[in-house]
N, C-alpha and C positions, 0 to 999 in steps of 0.2 A: 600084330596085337590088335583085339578089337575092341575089347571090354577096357573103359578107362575109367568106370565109374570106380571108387574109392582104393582105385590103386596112387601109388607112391613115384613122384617123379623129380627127379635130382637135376636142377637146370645154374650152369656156370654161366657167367654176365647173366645173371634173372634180372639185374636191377632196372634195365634199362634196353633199348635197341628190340632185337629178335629176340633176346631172353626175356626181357618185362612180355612181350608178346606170347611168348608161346607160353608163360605164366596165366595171363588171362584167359588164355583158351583151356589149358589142361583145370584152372577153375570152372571154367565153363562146364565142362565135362562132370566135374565132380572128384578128382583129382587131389590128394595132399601133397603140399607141396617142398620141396626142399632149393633156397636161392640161396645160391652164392656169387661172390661181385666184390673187388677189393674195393668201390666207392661206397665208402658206408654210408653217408647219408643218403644217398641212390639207395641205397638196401634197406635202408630204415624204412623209407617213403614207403618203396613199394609192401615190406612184411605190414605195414601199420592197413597200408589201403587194401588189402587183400584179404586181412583178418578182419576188416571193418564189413568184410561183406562175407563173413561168416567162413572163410576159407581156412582149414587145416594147414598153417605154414612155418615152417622153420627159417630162418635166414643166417646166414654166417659169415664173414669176411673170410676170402679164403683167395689166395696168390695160386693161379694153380702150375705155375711154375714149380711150387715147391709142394715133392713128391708124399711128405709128411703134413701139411696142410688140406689135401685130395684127401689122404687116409681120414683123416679129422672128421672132411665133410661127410664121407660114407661112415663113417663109425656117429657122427650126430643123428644121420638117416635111420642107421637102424637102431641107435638108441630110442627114438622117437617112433617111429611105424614100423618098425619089426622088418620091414621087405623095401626091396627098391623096385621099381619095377620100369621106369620109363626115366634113361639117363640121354639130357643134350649137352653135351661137349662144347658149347657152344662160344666161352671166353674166345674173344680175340681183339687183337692189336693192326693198324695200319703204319708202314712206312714205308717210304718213296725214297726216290733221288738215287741218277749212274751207282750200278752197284757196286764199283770200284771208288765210292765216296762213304758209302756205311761203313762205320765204324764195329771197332769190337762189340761195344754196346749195343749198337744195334742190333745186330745179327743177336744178342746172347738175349734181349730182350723180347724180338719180336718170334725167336723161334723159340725159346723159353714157354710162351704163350701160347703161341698157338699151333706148337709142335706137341711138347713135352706137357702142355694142359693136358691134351685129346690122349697122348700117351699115358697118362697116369690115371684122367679118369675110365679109358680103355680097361688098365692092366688092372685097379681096384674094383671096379664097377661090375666089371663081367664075370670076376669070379664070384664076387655076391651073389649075381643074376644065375648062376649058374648052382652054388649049392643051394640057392632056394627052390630049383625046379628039382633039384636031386630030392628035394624034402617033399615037393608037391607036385605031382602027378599033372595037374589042372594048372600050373605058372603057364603064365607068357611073357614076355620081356621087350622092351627092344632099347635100341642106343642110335642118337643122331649127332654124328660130327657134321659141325658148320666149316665147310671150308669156303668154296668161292669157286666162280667163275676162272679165277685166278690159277685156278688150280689144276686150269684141263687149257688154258692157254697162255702166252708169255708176253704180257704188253712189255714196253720198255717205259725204264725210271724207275720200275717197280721189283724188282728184282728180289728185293728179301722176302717181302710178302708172298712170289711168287714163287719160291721156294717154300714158303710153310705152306702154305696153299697144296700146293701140288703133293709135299709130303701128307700132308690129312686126306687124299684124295686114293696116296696108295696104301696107307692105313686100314682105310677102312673099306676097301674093298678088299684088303686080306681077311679082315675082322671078320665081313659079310662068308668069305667061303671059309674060313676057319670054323665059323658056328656051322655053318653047313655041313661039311666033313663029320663033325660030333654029331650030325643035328640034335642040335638043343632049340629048345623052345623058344630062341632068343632072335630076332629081327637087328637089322642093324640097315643105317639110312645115312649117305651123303648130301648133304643139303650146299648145291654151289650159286649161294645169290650171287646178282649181277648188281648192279647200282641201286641201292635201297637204302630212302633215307634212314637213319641211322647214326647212331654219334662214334661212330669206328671213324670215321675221317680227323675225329679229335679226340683220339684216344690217348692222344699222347699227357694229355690231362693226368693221367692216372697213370705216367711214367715211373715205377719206384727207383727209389737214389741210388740206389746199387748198378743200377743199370741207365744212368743219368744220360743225357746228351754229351759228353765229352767237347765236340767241337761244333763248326756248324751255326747253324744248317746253312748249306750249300746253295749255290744258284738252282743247281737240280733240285733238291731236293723244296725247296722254295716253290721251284716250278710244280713239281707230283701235289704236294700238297693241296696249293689254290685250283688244282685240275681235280684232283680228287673229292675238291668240298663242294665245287661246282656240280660234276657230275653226281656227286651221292647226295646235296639236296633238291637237284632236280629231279632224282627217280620216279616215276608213277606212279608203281606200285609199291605198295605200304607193307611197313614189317608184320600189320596186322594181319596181312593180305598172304604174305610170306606163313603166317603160323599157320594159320589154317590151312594152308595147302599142303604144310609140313603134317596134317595132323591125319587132313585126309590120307596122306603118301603112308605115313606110320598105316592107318590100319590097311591098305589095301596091300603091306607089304613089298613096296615099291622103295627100290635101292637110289638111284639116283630121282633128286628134285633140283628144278631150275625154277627159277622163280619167272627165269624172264627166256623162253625154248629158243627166241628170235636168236640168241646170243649164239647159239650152235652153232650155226654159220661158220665161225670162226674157229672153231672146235674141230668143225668138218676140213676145214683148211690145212691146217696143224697137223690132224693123220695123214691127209692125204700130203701135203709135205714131207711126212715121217718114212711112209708106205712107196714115195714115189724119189727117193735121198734126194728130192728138193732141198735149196736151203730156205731157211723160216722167209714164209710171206710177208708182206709189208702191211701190218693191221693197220696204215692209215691208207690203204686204196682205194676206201669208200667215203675218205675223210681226211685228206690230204692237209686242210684247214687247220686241224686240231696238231697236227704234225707240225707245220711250220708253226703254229704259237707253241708251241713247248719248243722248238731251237730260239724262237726268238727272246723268249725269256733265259734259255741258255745261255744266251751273246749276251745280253745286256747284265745278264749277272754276272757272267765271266769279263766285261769290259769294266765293271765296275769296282775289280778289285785292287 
């Protein structure tokens, strides 16, 4: 996709993190826009500041766990700009702690979001994308699921997340040779950041009741948490930093983006693990430190009970 100028771009979490971000850029560009983000005042904020600087924007509250709220958003899109043309998948949730301590909730919450999000806005969005090129000779299209670092390697304590992760990672490299096969005019982009500050480490803010904490939380999950908020508000690089690189990648047609390539390393581990029936390496080798304080909070939450 190269042309961004007064095309239509459909962005889930727009309110805030990589969605407020890649909102400001596809502004920048000249872009209408469409956010959804079930924190509404997060969505107010952002539709009020965005229209204040003359931006074409629609904003919607929208769970995209639920498959008839997706619908919603794309039936507001084309009530409003006729075409969609530039959709990121990008809602997501974080949750930690031994995966044999998540609860039903959890699992139904954090794969709810950021499995069954990217699923729905996948299976609505691209068929859009796809009878509007039927209609016009001249479309282009593309779609970017946000999965994560997470998603191409297996830290521990992390375990749910690393399963939705890894599930958006073979999504949408089926999505990417699927459009191929038809070739349709449609792009399609994996975006796996690595620790970028971002409010995904307190997401749990925005937990709906249906899918409540039940018990909890755990020594573990205790531990994931305060290691997660450390590492993702120490990050370097900026989610501002992240869109734009996401936007360069869209047009230059570039399937996978890392925000942070150092991270591969580990990635490279992991096949070669796969490729040699190694069993999985030890991701604290070069960081043995970070290893014993997470058992150490382990024992002391487990001596504490």
């Amino acid at each position: 996709m190269k042309n961004f100028q007064g095309k239509v771009a459909v962005i889930t979490g727009g309110a805030s993190g990589l969605g407020r971000e890649f909102a400001n850029v596809a502004a920048k560009l000249g872009m209408k826009l469409v956010l959804a983000d079930v924190q509404r005042d997060a969505l107010d904020r952002a539709r009020e500041e965005l229209a204040a600087q003359g931006v074409a924007v629609q904003a919607l509250v929208c769970d995209v766990r639920k498959g008839e709220q997706v619908q919603a958003l794309a039936d507001a899109a084309m009530a409003a700009y006729g075409a969609v043309h530039l959709v990121f998948n990008n809602a997501g949730v974080g949750s930690g702690g031994l995966i044999w301590e998540n609860t039903e909730a959890d699992w139904e919450w954090v794969l709810g979001v950021n499995v069954w999000g990217v699923i729905h806005g996948v299976r609505i969005f691209t068929k859009l994308m796809l009878e509007a090129a039927a209609r016009d000779p001249e479309f282009e299209g593309h779609i970017v699921n946000t999965a994560s670092m997470a998603g191409l390697v297996n830290a521990p304590a992390m375990g749910v997340y690393n399963v939705s992760k890894h599930a958006v990672v073979a999504l949408s490299e089926t999505l990417y040779q699927d459009l191929q096969l038809v070739q349709a005019p449609i792009g399609a982009s994996v975006l796996c950041p690595y620790f970028v500050p971002t409010g995904i480490s307190q997401s749990h803010r925005n937990r709906p009741a249906d899918v409540r904490m039940t018990q909890g939380p755990t020594a573990s999950q205790l531990a994931s948490q305060a290691m997660t908020d450390k590492a993702v508000t120490s990050g370097r690089v900026s989610a501002a930093e992240v869109a734009e690189m996401t936007f360069k990648a869209i047009a230059d047609g570039q399937f996978y983006i890392y925000s942070h390539p150092g991270a591969l390393a580990g990635v490279q581990e992991r096949m070669e693990d796969v490729l040699q029936q190694r069993n999985p390496s030890d991701p604290y080798k070069a960081a043995p430190q970070v290893r014993d304080a997470l058992r150490a909070k382990l024992q002391a939450g487990a001596g504490s009970r």
